[in-house]
C-alpha positions as CSV (number, residue, x, y, z in Angstrom):
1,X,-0.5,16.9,-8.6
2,X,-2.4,14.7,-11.0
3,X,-5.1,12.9,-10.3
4,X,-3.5,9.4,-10.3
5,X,-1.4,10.5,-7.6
6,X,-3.8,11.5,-5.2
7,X,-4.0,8.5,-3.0
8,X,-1.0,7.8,-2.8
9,X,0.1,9.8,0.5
10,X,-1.6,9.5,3.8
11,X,-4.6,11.0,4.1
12,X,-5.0,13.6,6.4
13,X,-6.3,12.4,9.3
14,X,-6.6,14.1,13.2
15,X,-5.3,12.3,16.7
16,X,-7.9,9.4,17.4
17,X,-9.4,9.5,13.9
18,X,-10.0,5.7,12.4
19,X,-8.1,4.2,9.6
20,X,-9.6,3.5,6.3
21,X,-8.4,0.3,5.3
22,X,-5.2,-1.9,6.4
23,X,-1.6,-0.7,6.1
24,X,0.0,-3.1,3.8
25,X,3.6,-3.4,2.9
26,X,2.6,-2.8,-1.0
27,X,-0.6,-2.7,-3.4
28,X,-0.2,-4.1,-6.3
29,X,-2.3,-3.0,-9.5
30,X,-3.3,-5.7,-12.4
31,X,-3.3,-5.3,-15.8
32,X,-7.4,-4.4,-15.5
33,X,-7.0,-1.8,-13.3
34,X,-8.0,-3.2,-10.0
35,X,-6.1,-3.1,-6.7
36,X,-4.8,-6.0,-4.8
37,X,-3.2,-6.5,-1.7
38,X,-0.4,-9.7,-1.6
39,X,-2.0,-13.0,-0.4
40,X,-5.2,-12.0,0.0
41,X,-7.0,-13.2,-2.8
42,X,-6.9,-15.8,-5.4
43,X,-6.6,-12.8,-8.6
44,X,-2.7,-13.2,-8.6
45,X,-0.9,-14.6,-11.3
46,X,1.1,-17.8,-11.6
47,X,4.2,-15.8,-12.7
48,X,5.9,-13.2,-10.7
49,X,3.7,-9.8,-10.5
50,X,6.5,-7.8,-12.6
51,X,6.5,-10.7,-15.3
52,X,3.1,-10.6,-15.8
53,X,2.9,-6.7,-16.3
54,X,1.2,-5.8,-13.1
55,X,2.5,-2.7,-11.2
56,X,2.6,-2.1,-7.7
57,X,3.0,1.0,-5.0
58,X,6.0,-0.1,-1.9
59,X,4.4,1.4,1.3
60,X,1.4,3.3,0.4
61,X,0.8,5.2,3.6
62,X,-1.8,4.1,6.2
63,X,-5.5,4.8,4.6
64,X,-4.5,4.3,0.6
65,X,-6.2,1.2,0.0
66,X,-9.7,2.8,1.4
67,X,-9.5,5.9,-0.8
68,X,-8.8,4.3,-4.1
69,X,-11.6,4.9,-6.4
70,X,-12.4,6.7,-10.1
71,X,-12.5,10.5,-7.8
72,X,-8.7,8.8,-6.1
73,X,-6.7,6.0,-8.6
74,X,-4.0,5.1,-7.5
75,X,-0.6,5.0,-10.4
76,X,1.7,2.2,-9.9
77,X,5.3,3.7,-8.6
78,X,6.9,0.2,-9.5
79,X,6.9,-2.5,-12.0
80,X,4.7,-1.4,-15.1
81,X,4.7,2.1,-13.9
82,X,1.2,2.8,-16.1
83,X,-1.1,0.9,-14.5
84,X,-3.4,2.8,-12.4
85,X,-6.2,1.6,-10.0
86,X,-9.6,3.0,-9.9
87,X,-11.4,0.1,-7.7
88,X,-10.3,-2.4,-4.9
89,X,-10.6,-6.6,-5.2
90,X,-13.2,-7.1,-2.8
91,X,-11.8,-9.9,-1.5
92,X,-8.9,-8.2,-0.7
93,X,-9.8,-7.4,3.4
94,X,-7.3,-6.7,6.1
């Protein structure tokens, strides 16, 4: 397994344990490298996401958003399939 596909499963987590970070429907990765989640910050482009060469991962698994990082990027699976994530918007909060 590469390391741009590590976070994309779920982590491995035991009953009770807390979730890292909301579930969302898809992350979507700019053209810089940074993670998004949809409508929850202003960093999105005018244009559809695909038209303006961002990427994006279709239900990333319950804990994804909170373990991407340089150690856990996260490849796009969709769209521009090369863009990879190595650090969350931080105004992207669930």
């Amino acid at each position: 397994m590469g390391r741009e596909e590590r976070a994309e499963g779920p982590p491995e987590r035991s009953r009770g344990a807390a979730t890292r970070g909301p579930v969302a429907e898809r992350i979507l990765i700019s053209p810089n490298g940074m993670a998004h989640l949809p409508d929850k910050c202003n960093h999105h482009p005018d244009i559809g996401h695909a038209e303006a060469g961002w990427g994006w991962v279709m239900w990333p698994g319950e804990g994804v958003w909170g373990l991407i990082s340089e150690q856990r990027p996260l490849r796009a699976t969709h769209g521009r399939t090369d863009r990879i994530a190595r650090v969350r918007c931080r105004h992207c909060v669930g």
